[in-house]
PASEBA-1860 file (N, C-alpha, C; in nm, 3 decimals):
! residues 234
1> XXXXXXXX> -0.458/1.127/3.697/-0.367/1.210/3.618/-0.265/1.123/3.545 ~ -0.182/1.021/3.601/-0.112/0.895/3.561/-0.168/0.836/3.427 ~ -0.330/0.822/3.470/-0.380/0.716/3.358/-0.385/0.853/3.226 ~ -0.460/0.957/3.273/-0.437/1.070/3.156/-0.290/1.090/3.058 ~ -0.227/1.109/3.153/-0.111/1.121/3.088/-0.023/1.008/2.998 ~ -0.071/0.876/3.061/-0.006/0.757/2.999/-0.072/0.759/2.843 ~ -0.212/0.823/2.840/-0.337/0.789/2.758/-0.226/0.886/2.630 ~ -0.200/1.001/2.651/-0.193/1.118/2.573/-0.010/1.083/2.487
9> XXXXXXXX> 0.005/1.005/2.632/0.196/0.930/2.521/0.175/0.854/2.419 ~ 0.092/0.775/2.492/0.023/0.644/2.349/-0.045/0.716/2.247 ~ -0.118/0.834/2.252/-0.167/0.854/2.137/-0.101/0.967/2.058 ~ 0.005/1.018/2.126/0.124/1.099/2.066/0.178/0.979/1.938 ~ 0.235/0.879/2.020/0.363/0.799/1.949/0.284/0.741/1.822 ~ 0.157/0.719/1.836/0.064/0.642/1.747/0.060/0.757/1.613 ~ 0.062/0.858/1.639/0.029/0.994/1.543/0.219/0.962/1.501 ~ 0.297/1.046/1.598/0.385/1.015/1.543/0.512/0.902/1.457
17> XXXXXXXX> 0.419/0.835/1.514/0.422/0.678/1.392/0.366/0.604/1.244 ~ 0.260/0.789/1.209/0.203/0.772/1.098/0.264/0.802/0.995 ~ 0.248/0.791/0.845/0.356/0.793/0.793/0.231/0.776/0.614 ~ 0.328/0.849/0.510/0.333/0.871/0.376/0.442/0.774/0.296 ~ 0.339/0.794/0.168/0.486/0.738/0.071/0.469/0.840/-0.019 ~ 0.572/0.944/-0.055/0.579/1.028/-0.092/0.683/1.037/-0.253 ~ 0.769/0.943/-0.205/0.874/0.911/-0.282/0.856/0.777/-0.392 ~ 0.910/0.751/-0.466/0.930/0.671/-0.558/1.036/0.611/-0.597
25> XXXXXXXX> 1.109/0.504/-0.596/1.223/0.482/-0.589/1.230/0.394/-0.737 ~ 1.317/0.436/-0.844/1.348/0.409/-0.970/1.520/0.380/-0.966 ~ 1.563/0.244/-1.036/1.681/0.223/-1.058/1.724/0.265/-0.944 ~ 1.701/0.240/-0.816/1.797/0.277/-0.683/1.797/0.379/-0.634 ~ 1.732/0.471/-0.698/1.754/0.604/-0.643/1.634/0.657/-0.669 ~ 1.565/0.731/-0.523/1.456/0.816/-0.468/1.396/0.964/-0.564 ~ 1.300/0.907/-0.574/1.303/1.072/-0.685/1.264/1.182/-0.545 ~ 1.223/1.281/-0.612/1.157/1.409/-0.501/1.038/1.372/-0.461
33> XXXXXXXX> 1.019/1.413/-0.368/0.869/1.398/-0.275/0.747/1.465/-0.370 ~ 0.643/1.380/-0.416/0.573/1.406/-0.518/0.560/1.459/-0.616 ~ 0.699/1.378/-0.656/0.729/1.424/-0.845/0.655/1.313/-0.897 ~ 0.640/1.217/-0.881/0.592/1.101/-0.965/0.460/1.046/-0.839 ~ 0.469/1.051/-0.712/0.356/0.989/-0.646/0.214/1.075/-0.641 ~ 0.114/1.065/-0.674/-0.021/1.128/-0.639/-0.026/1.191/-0.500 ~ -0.014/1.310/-0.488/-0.054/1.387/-0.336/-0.155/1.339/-0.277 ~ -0.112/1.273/-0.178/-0.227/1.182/-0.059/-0.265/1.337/0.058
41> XXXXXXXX> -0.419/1.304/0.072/-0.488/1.372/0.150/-0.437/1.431/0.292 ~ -0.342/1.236/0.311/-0.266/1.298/0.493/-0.107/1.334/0.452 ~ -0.094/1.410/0.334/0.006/1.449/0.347/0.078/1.580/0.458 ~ -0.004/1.642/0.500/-0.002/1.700/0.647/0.052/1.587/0.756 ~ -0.057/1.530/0.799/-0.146/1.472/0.920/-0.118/1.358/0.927 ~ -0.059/1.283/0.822/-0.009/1.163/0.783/-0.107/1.025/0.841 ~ -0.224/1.032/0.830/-0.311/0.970/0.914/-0.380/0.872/0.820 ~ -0.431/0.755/0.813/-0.459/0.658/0.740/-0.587/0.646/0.717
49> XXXXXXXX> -0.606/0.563/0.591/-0.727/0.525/0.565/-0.807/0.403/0.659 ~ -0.887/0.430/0.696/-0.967/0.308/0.776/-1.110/0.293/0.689 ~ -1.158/0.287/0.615/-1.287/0.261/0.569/-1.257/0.181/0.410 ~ -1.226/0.082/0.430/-1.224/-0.024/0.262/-1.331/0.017/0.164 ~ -1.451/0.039/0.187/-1.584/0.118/0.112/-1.545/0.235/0.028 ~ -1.461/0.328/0.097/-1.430/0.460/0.051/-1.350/0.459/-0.065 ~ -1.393/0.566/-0.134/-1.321/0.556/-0.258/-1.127/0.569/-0.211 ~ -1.124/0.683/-0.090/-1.009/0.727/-0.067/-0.865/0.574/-0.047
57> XXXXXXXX> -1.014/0.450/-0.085/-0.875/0.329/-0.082/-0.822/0.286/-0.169 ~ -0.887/0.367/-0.287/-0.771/0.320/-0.380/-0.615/0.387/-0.410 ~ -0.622/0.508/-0.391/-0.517/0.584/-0.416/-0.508/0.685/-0.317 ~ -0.601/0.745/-0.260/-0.602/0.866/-0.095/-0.576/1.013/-0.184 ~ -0.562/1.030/-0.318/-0.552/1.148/-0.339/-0.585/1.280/-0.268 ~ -0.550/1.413/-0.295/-0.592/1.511/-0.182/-0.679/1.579/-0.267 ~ -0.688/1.593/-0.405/-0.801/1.620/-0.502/-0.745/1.612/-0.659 ~ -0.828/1.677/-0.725/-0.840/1.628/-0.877/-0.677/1.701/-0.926
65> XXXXXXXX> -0.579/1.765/-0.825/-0.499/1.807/-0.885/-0.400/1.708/-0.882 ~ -0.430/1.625/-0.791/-0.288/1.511/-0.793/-0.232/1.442/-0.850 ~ -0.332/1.380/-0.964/-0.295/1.365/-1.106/-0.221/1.456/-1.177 ~ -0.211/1.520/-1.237/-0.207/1.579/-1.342/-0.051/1.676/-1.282 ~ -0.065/1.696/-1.120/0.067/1.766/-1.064/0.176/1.645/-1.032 ~ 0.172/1.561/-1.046/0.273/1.430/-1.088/0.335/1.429/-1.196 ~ 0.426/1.386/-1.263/0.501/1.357/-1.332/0.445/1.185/-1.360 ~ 0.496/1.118/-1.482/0.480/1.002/-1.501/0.641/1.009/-1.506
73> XXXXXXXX> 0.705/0.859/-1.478/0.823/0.820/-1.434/0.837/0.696/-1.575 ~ 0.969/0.698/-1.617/0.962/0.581/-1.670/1.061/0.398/-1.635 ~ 1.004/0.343/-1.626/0.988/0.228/-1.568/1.035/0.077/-1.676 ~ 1.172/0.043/-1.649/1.218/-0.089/-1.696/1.096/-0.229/-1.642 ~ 0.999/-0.304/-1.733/0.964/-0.433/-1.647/1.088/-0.530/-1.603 ~ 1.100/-0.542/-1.514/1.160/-0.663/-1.479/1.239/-0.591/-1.349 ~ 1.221/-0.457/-1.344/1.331/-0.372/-1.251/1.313/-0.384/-1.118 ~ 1.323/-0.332/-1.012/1.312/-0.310/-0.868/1.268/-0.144/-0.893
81> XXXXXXXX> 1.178/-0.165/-0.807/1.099/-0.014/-0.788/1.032/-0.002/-0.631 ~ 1.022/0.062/-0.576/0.978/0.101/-0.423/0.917/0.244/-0.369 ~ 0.913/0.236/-0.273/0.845/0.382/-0.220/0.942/0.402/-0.078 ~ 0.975/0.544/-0.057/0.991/0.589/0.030/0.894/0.620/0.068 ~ 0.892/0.607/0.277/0.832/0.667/0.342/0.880/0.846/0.364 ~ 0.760/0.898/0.466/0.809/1.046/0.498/0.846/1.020/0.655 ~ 0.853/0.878/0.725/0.859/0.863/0.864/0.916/0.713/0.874 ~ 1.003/0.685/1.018/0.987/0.554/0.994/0.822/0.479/1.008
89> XXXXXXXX> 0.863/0.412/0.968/0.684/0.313/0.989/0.704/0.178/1.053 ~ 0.645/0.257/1.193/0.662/0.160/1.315/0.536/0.140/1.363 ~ 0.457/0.059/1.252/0.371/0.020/1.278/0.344/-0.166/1.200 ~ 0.327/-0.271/1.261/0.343/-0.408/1.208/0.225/-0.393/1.126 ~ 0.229/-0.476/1.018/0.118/-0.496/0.894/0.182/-0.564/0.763 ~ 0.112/-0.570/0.678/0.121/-0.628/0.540/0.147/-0.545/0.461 ~ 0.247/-0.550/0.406/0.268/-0.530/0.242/0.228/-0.528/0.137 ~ 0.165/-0.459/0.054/0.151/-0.522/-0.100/0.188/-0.400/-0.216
97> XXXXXXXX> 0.166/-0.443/-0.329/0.188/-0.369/-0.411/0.086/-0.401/-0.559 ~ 0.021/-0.320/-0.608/-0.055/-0.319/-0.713/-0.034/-0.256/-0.840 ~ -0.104/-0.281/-0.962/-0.089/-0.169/-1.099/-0.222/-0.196/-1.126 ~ -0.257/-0.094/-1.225/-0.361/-0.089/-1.295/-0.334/-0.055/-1.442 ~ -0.364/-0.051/-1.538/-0.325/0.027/-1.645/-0.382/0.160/-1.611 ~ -0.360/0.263/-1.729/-0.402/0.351/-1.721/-0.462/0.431/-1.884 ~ -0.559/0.450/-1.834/-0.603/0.509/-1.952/-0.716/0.597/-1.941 ~ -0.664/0.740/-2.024/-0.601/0.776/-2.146/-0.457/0.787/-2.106
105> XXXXXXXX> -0.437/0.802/-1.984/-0.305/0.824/-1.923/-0.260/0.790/-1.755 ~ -0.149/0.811/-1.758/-0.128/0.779/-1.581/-0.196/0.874/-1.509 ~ -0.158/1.044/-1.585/-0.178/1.143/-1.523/-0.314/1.150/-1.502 ~ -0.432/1.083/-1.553/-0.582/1.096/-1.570/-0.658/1.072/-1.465 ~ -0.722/1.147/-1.387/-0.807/1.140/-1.277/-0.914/1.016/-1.345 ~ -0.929/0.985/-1.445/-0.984/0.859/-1.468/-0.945/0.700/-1.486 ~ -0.808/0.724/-1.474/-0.729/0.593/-1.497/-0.756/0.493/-1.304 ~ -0.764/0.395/-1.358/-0.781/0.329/-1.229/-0.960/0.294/-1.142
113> XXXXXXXX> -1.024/0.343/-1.207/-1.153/0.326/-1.145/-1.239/0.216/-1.165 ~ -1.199/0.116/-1.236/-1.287/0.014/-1.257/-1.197/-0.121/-1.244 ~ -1.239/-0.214/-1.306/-1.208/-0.310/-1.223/-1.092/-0.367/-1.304 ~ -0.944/-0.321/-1.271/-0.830/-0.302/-1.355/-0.686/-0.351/-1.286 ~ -0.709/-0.338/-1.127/-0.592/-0.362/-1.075/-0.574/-0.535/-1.074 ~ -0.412/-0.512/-1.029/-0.393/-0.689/-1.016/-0.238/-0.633/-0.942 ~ -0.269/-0.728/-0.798/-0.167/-0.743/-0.696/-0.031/-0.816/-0.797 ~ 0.125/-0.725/-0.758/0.222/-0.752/-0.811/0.332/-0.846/-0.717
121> XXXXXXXX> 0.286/-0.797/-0.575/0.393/-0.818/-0.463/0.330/-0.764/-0.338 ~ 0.347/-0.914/-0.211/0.335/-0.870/-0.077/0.429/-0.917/-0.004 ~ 0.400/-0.886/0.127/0.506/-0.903/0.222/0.424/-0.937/0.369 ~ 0.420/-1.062/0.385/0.329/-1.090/0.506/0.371/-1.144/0.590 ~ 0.341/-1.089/0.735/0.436/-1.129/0.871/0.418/-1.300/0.856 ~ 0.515/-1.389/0.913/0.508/-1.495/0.938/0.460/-1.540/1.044 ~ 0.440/-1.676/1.064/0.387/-1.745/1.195/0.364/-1.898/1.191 ~ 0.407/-1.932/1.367/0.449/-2.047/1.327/0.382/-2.016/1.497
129> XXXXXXXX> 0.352/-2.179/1.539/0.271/-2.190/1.718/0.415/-2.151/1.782 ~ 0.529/-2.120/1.801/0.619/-2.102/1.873/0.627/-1.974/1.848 ~ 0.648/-1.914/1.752/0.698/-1.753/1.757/0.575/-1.648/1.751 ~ 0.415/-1.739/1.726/0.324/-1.593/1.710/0.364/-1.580/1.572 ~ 0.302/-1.410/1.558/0.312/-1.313/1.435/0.475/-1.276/1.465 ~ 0.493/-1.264/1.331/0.682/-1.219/1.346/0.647/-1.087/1.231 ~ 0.702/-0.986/1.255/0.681/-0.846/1.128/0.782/-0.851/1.167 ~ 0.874/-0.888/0.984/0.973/-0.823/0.993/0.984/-0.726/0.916
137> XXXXXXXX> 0.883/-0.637/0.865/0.873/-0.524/0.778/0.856/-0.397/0.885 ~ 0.832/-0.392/1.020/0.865/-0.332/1.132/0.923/-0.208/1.127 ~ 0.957/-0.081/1.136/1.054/-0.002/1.168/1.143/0.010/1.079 ~ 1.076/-0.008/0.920/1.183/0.015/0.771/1.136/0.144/0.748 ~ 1.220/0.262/0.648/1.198/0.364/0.603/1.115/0.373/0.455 ~ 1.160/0.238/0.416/1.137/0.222/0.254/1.103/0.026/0.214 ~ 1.022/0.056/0.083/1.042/-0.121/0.052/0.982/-0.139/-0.104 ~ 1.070/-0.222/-0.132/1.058/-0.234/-0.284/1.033/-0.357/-0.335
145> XXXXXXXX> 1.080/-0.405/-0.464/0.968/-0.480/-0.515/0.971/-0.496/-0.640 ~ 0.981/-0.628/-0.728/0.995/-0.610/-0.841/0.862/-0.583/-0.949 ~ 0.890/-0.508/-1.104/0.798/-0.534/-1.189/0.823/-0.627/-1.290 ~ 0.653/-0.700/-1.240/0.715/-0.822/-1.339/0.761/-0.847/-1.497 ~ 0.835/-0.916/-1.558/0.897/-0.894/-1.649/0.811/-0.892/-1.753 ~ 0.711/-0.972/-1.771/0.630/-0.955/-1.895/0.513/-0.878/-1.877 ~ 0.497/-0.814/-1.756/0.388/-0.647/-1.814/0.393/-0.614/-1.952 ~ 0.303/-0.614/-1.998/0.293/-0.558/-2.116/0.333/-0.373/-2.112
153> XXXXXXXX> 0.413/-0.317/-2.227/0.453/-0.218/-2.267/0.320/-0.092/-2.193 ~ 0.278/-0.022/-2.140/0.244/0.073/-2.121/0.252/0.188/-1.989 ~ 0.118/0.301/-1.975/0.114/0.345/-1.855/0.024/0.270/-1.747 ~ 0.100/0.309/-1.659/0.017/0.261/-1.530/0.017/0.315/-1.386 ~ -0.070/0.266/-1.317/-0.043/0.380/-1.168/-0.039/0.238/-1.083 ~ 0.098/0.264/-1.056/0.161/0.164/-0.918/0.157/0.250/-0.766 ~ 0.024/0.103/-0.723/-0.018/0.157/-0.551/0.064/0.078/-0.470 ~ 0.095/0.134/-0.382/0.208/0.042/-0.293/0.078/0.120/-0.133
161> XXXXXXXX> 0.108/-0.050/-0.094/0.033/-0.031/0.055/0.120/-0.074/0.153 ~ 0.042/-0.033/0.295/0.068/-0.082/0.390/-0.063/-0.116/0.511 ~ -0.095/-0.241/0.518/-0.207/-0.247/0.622/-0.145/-0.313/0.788 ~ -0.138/-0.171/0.816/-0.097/-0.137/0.972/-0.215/-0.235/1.073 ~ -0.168/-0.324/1.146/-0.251/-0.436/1.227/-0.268/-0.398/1.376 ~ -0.161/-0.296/1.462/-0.147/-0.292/1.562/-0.310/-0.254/1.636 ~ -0.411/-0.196/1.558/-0.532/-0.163/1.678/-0.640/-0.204/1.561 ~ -0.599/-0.348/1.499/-0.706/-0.377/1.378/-0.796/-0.511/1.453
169> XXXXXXXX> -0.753/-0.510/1.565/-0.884/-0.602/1.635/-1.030/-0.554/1.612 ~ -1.073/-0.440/1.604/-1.210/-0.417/1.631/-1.239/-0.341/1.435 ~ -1.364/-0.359/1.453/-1.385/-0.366/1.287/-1.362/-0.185/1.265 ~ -1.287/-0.188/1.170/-1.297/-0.040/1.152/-1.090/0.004/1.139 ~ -1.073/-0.080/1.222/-0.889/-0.051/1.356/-0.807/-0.042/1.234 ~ -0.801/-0.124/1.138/-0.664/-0.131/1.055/-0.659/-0.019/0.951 ~ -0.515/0.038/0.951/-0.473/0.114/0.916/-0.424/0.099/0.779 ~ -0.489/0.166/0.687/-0.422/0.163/0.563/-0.306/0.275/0.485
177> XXXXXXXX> -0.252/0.252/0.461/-0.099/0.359/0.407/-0.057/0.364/0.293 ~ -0.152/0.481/0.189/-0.093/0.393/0.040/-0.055/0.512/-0.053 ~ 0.021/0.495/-0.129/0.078/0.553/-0.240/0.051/0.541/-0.371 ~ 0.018/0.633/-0.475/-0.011/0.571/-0.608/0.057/0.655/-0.677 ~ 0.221/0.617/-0.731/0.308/0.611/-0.858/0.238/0.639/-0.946 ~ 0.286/0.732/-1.076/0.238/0.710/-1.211/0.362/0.656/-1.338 ~ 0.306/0.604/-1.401/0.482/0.498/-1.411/0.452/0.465/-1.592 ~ 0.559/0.447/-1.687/0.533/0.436/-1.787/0.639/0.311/-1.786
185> XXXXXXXX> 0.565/0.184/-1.804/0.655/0.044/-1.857/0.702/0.035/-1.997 ~ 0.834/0.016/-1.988/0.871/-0.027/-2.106/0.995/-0.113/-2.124 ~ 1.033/-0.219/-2.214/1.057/-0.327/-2.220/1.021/-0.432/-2.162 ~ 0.913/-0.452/-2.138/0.783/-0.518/-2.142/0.739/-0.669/-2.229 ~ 0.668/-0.733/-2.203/0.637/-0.870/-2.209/0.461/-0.883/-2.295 ~ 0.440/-0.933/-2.318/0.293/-0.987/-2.327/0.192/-1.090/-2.248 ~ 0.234/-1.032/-2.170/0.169/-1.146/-2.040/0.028/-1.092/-2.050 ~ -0.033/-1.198/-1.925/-0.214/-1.095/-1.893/-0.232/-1.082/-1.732
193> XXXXXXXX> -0.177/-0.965/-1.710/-0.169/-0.980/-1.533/-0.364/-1.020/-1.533 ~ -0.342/-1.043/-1.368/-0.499/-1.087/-1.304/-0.423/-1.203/-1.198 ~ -0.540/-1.201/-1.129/-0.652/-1.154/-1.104/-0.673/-1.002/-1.105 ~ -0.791/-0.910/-1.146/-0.831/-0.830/-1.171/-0.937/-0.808/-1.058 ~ -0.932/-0.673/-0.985/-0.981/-0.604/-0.900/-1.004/-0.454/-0.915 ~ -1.130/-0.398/-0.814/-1.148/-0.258/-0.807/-1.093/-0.276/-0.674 ~ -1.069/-0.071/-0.663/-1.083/-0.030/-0.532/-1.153/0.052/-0.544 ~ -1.277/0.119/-0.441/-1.292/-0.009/-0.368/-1.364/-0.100/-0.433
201> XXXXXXXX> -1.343/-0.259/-0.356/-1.441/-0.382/-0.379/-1.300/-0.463/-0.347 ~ -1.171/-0.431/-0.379/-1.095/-0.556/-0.358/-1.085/-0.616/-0.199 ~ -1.170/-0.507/-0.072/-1.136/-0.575/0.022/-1.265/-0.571/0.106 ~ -1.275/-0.655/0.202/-1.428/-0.636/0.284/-1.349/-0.592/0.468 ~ -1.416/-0.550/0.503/-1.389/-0.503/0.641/-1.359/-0.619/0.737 ~ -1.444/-0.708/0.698/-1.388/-0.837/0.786/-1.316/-0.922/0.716 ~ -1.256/-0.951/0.646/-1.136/-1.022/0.579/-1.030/-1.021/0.696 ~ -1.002/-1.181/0.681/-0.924/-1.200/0.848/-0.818/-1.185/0.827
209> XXXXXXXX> -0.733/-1.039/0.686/-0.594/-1.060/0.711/-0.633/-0.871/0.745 ~ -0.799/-0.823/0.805/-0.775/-0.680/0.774/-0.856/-0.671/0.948 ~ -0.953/-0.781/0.953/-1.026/-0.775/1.114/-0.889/-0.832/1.208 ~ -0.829/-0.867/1.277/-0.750/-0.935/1.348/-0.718/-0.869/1.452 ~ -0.712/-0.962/1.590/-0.614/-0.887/1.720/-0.490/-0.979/1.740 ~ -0.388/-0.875/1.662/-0.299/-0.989/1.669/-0.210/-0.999/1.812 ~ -0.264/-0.942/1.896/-0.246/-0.985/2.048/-0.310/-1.070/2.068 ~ -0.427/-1.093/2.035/-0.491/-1.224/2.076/-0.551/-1.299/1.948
217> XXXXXXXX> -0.514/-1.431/1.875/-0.538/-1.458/1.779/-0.638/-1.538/1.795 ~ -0.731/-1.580/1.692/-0.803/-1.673/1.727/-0.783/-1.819/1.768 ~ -0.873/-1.904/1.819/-0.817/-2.027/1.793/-0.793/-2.142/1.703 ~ -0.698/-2.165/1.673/-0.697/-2.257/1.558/-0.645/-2.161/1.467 ~ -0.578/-2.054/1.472/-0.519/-2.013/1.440/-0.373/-2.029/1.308 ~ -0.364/-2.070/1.155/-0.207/-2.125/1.119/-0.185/-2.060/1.018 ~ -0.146/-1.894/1.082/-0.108/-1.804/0.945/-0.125/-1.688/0.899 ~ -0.087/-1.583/0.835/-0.175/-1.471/0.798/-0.266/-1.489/0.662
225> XXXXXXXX> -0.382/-1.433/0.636/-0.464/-1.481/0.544/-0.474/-1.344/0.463 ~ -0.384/-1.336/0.385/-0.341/-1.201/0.277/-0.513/-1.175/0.222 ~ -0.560/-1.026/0.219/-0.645/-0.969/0.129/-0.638/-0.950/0.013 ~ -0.769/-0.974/-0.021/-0.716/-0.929/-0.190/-0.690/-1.040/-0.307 ~ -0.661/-0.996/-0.377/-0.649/-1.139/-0.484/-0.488/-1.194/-0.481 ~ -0.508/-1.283/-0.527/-0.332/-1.391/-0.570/-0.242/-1.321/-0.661 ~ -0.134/-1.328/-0.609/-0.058/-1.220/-0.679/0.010/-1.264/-0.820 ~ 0.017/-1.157/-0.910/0.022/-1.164/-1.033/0.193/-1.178/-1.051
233> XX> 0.284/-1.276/-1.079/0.457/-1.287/-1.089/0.459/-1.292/-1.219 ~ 0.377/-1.256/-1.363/0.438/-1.236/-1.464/0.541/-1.313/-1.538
END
């Protein structure tokens, strides 16, 4: 009965440790809970993506209305922009943040499907042979992030992730948490973001910053090994 009951706390706190980005954070301040972010599927249930294959990794939409029931936001390059959570998120993992352009529009259930994105910004636990994995992104409500200054002038849908590590030892375990902004840049640069990626395709199931027990690391172990492509600083 002990072991039952211990079983049913752990998998309470694990649920209640799941968590949305619902919010959008422009010039400092939080808009409304899916005025500008795409309605994710666990917006109930708040429960994550585990399958990199699935389309649901690029954006988790809840269907073809989530587009179009968004708002596009408009967006200084060079600014600080972020996501609120709907929970704290007390769960250790990686950071990142992506764009794609968009076209014909942000709002377009077709914008984003091919091979368009390019990583803007991550945030990856440290490690060193004395301290292990260190997350200090741990038990935050929110996290932001700049756009880089020379994006070129347009729309785009900014995904902000989170890949949750705590039960990503066994293939399948890691938890993905993502948000997709619809965002209109302007004062803008002529740069050429890239590396250039789909979702899915930008990640494989065993990629050792997405397979890992970070209770028990491998040996030879010196680092976290970020997914995904090299990030684009504009």
């Amino acid at each position: 009965m002990r072991f039952i009951l211990a079983s049913l706390i752990i998998a309470a706190s694990h649920v209640a440790a799941h968590y949305t980005f619902p919010k959008l954070i422009v010039n400092g301040t939080a808009s409304a809970e899916w005025q500008y972010v795409r309605m994710t599927a666990n917006h109930y249930d708040n429960g994550p993506v585990t399958d990199v294959t699935s389309s649901a990794i690029r954006c988790y939409e809840l269907d073809a209305n989530s587009a179009t029931n968004a708002g596009i936001a408009t967006v200084t390059a060079g600014s600080t922009v972020g996501f609120v959570a709907d929970n704290t998120m007390g769960h250790p993992g990686y950071f990142s943040a992506y764009m794609t352009t968009a076209k014909p529009a942000a709002n377009s259930n077709s914008a984003g499907l091919s091979k368009t994105w390019f990583k803007i910004w991550e945030w990856a636990p440290t490690w060193s042979a004395s301290t292990g994995l260190v997350f200090a992104s741990e038990n935050i409500v929110q996290f932001t992030f700049t756009i880089p200054k020379n994006t070129p002038n347009g729309q785009y849908l900014l995904r902000g992730e989170q890949i949750a590590l705590h039960v990503a030892g066994t293939l399948g375990g890691a938890q993905f948490y993502i948000g997709c902004a619809q965002i209109n840049v302007v004062g803008g640069g002529s740069g050429s973001p890239g590396p250039l990626v789909s979702f899915p395709g930008a990640y494989s199931a065993t990629d050792p910053g997405i397979l890992l027990n970070m209770y028990n690391l491998p040996a030879g172990y010196s680092g976290y090994q970020a997914p995904g492509p090299t990030v684009w600083k504009g």
